[in-house]
N, C-alpha and C positions, 0 to 999 in steps of 0.2 A: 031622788037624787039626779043631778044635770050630769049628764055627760062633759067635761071638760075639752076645750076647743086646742088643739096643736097645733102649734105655729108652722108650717111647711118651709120655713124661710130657709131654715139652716140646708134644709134637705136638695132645697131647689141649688142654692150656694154649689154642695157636693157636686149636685150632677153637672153643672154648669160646669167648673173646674175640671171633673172627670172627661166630659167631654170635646172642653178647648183639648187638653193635655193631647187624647188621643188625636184629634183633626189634626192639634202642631206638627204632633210626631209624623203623621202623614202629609204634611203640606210638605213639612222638611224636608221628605224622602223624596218624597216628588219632584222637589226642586233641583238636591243636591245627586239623586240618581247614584249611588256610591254603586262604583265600577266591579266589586265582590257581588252587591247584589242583585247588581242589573244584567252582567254578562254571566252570569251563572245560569245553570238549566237544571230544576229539579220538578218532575211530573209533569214536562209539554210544558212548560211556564219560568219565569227568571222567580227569586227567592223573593226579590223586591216585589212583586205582583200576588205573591200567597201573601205579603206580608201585609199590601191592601186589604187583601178580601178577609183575611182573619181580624183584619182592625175593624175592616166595616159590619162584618157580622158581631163584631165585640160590642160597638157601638148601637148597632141594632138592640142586642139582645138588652143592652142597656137602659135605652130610650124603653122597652118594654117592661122590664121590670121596672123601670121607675113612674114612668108615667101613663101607664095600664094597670098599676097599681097591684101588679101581681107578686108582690112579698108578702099579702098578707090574702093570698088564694092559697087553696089547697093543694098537695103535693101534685095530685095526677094534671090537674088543672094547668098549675105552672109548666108541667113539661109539653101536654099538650098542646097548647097554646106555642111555646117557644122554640121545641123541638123539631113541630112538624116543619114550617118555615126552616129552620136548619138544615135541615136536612134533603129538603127539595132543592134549595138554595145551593149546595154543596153535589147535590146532584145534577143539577144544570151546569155549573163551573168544571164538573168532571166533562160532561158532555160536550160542552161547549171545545174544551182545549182536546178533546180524542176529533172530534171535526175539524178543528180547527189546525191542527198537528196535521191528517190528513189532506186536506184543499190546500195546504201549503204546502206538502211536499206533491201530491199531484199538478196544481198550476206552477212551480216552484220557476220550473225551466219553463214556461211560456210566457210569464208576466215577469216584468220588470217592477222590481218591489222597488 
């Protein structure tokens, strides 16, 4: 017996859709910059700037699970794969804003931002 051929058409459709929806949402913010979440400060960073890097890891994680083909790997596999990046990722953005928090309030009074 033949194995039977799936159409990918519908799936690509999803992630395409998926993926405008989130870019929109962040082109939007980008654009429109709303004053609650740009002049806000939560963890060395404005709310509007987590809400980038959560979209873009959302995005990432997406692009991977759909076109690495990892829904249909195995448990340890998928997190393997998804988690490690995660988490390095999420560990350099900590890094990045405790440095960056720092060199800003040390040059703060020397340089003209």
């Amino acid at each position: 017996m033949g194995h039977a051929h799936e159409s990918n058409t519908k799936k690509i459709w999803i992630v395409l859709i998926i993926l405008t929806v989130i870019t929109g949402v962040e082109v939007w913010l980008g654009i429109l910059k709303p004053d609650f979440l740009y002049l806000s400060n939560f963890l060395g960073t404005s709310w509007l700037n987590w809400i980038f890097i959560i979209l873009t890891l959302l995005k990432a994680y997406f692009i991977a699970w759909s076109f690495m083909h990892l829904e249909g790997e195995k448990t340890w596999f998928r997190r393997a794969i998804v988690w490690t990046p995660i988490f390095l990722i999420c560990f350099l953005v900590t890094l990045l804003l405790i440095e960056g928090g720092y060199i800003y309030d040390t040059l703060g009074p020397l340089v003209k931002w």
